[in-house]
C-alpha positions as CSV (number, residue, x, y, z in Angstrom):
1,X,51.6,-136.3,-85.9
2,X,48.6,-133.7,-86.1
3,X,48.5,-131.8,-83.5
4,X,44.9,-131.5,-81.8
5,X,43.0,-128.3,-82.5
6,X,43.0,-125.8,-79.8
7,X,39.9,-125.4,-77.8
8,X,38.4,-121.6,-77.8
9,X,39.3,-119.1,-74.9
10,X,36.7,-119.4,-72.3
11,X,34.1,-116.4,-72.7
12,X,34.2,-115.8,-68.9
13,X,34.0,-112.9,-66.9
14,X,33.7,-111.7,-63.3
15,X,33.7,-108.2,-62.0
16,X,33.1,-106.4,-58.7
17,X,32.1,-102.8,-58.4
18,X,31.7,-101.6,-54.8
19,X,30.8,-98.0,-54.2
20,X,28.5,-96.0,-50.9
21,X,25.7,-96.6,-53.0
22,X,25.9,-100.7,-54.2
23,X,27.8,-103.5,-53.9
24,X,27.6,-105.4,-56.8
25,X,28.9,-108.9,-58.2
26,X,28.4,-110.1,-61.5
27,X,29.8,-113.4,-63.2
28,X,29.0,-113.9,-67.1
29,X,29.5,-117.1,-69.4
30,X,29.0,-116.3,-73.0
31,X,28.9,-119.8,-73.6
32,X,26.5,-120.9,-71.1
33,X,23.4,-122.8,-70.9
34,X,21.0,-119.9,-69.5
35,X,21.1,-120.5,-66.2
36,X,20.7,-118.2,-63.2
37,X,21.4,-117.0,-59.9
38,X,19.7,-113.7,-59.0
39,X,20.0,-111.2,-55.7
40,X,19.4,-107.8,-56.7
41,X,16.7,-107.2,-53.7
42,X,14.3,-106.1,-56.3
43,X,11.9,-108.9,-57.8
44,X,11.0,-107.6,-61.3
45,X,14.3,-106.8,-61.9
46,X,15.4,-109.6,-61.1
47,X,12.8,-111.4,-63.3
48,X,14.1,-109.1,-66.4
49,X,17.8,-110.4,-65.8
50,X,16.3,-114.1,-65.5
51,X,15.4,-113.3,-69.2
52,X,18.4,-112.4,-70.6
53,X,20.4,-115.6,-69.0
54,X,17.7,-117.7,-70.0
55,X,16.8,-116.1,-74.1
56,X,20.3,-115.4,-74.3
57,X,21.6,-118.4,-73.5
58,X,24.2,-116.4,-70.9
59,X,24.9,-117.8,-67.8
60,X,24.6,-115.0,-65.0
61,X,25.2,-114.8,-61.8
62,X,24.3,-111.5,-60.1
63,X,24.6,-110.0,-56.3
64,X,24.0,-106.4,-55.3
65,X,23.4,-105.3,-51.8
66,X,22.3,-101.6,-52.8
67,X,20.4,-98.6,-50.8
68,X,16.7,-100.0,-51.7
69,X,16.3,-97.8,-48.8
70,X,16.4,-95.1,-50.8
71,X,14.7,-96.6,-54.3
72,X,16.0,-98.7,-57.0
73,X,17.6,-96.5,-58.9
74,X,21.8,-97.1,-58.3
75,X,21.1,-101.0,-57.8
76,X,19.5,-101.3,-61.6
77,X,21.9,-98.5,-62.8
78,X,24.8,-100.5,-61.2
79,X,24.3,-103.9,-62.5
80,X,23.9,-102.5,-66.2
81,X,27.2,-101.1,-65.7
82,X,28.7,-104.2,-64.0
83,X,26.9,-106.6,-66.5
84,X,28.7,-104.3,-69.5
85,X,31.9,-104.6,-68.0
86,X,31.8,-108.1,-67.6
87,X,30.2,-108.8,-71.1
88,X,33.4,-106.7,-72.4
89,X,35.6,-108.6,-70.2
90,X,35.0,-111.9,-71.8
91,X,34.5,-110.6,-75.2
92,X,38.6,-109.5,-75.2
93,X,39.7,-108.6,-78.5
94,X,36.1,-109.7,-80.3
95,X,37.9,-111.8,-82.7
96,X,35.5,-114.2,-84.3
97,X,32.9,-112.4,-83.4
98,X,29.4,-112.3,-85.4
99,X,29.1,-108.1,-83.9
100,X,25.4,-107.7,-85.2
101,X,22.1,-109.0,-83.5
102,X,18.5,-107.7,-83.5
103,X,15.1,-109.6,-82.5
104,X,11.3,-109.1,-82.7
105,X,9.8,-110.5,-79.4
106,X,5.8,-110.6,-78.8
107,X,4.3,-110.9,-75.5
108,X,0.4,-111.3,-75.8
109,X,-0.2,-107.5,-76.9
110,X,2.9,-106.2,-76.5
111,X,5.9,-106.2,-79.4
112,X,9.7,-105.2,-79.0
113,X,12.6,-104.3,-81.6
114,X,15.9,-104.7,-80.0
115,X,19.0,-104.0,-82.0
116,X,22.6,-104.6,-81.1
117,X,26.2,-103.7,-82.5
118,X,29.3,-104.2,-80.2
119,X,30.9,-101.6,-81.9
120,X,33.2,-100.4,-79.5
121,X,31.0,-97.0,-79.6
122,X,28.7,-96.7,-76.9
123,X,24.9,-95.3,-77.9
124,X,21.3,-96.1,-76.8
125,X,18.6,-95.2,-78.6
126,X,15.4,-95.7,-76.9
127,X,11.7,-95.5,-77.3
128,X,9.5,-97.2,-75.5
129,X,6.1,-95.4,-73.9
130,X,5.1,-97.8,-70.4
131,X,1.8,-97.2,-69.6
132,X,2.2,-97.4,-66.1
133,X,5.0,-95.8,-63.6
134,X,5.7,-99.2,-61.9
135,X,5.5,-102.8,-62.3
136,X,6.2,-104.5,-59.1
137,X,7.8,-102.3,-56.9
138,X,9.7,-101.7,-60.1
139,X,10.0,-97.7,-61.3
140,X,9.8,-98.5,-65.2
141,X,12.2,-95.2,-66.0
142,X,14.8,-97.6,-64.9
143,X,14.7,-100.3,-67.8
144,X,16.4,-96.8,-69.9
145,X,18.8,-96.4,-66.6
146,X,20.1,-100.2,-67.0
147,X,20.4,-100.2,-70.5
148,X,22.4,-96.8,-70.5
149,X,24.6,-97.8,-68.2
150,X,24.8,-101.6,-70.4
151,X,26.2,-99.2,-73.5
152,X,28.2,-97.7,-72.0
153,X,30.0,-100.4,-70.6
154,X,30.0,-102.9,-73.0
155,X,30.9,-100.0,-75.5
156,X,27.9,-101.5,-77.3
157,X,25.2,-99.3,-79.7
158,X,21.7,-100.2,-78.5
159,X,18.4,-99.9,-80.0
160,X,15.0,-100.6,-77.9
161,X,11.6,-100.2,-79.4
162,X,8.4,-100.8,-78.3
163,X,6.0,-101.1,-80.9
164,X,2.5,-102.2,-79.7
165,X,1.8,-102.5,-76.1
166,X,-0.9,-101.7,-73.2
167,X,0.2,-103.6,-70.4
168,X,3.7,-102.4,-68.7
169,X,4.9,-105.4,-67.4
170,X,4.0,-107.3,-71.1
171,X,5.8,-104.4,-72.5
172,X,9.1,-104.5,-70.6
173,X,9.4,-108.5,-70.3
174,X,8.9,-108.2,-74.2
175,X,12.1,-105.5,-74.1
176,X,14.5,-107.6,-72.1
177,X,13.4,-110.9,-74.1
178,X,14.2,-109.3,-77.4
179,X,17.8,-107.8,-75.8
180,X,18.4,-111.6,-74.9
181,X,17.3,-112.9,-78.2
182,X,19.7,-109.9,-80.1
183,X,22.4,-110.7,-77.7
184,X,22.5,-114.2,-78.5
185,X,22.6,-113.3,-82.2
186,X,25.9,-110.9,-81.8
187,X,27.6,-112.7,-79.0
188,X,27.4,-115.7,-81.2
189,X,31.1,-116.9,-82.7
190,X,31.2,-116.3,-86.6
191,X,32.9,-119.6,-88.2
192,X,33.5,-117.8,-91.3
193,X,35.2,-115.0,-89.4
194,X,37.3,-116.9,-86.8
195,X,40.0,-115.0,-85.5
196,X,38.9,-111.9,-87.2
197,X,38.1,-108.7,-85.9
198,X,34.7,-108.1,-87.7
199,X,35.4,-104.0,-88.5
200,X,37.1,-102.6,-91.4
201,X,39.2,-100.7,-89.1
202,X,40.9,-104.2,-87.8
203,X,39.6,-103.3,-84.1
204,X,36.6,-102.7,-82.6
């Protein structure tokens, strides 16, 4: 008798992070179908995260109950880092894993280079010039704030470059859609490379 083929590990992950500043839940599926559930309290944002679940193909649920009191900058810092913990949570060991993605995304005049390596190092490299301060209530030095605290997280290298753009809200959806789109690529499984750790050093 053969016995049947064992199914893959679920790529699931949920983690809480509760400090004066936020509250924040956030629930990944690696393997999902891109659907949402959103409460950060800020619109855009949560718009930009409706992106990534949807490009990525990542299902996403996130809750924060921060101090928008104050401005938006520990709720967006706080889900990066709660979204890269989670994202490293259901990764585990990163056996099978394809490691590498990167995407060109256009939106009407606007064009962004995303690149991603779950390397285990954590490094963002980022250039992108918005031509305006906010897009809907949203401060646009924060995309860099999310993403930082993503890396470091995740333990992921990032790279985000906008290269044409005039409008600020063309420019960042184009940002987060091209993170989706690389995401997808390096979260994907790699058939050739199941149950291998894709580094020369055996870990990552």
């Amino acid at each position: 008798m053969i016995a049947p083929a064992l199914a893959p590990a679920a790529r699931v992950a949920e983690v809480r992070r509760d400090t004066q500043e936020t509250r924040v839940r956030v629930r990944v599926d690696l393997d999902g179908s891109g659907r949402a559930q959103l409460s950060t309290g800020i619109g855009f944002f949560d718009h930009m995260l409706d992106q990534i679940a949807r490009h990525g193909m990542i299902d996403l649920d996130v809750e924060c109950d921060g101090d928008l009191h104050i401005d938006g900058h520990h709720t967006v810092e706080d889900v990066g880092i709660t979204l890269g913990q989670a994202v490293a949570q259901a990764l585990a060991d990163k056996k099978g894993l394809s490691r590498y993605g990167h995407a060109y995304v256009p939106l009407d005049e606007a064009l962004s280079r995303v690149v991603v390596d779950f390397s285990g190092r954590p490094g963002l490299h980022m250039r992108v010039a918005f031509k305006a301060a906010t897009i809907g209530g949203f401060d646009t030095q924060l995309a860099q704030e999310f993403f930082q605290g993503f890396v470091n997280h995740a333990r992921a290298t990032v790279h985000v470059d906008n290269l044409h753009g005039e409008n600020a809200h063309h420019q960042c959806e184009s940002i987060f859609k091209a993170f989706a789109r690389a995401l997808r690529m390096a979260l994907a499984p790699d058939p050739r490379a199941a149950g291998v750790v894709p580094s020369t050093k055996g870990s990552l």
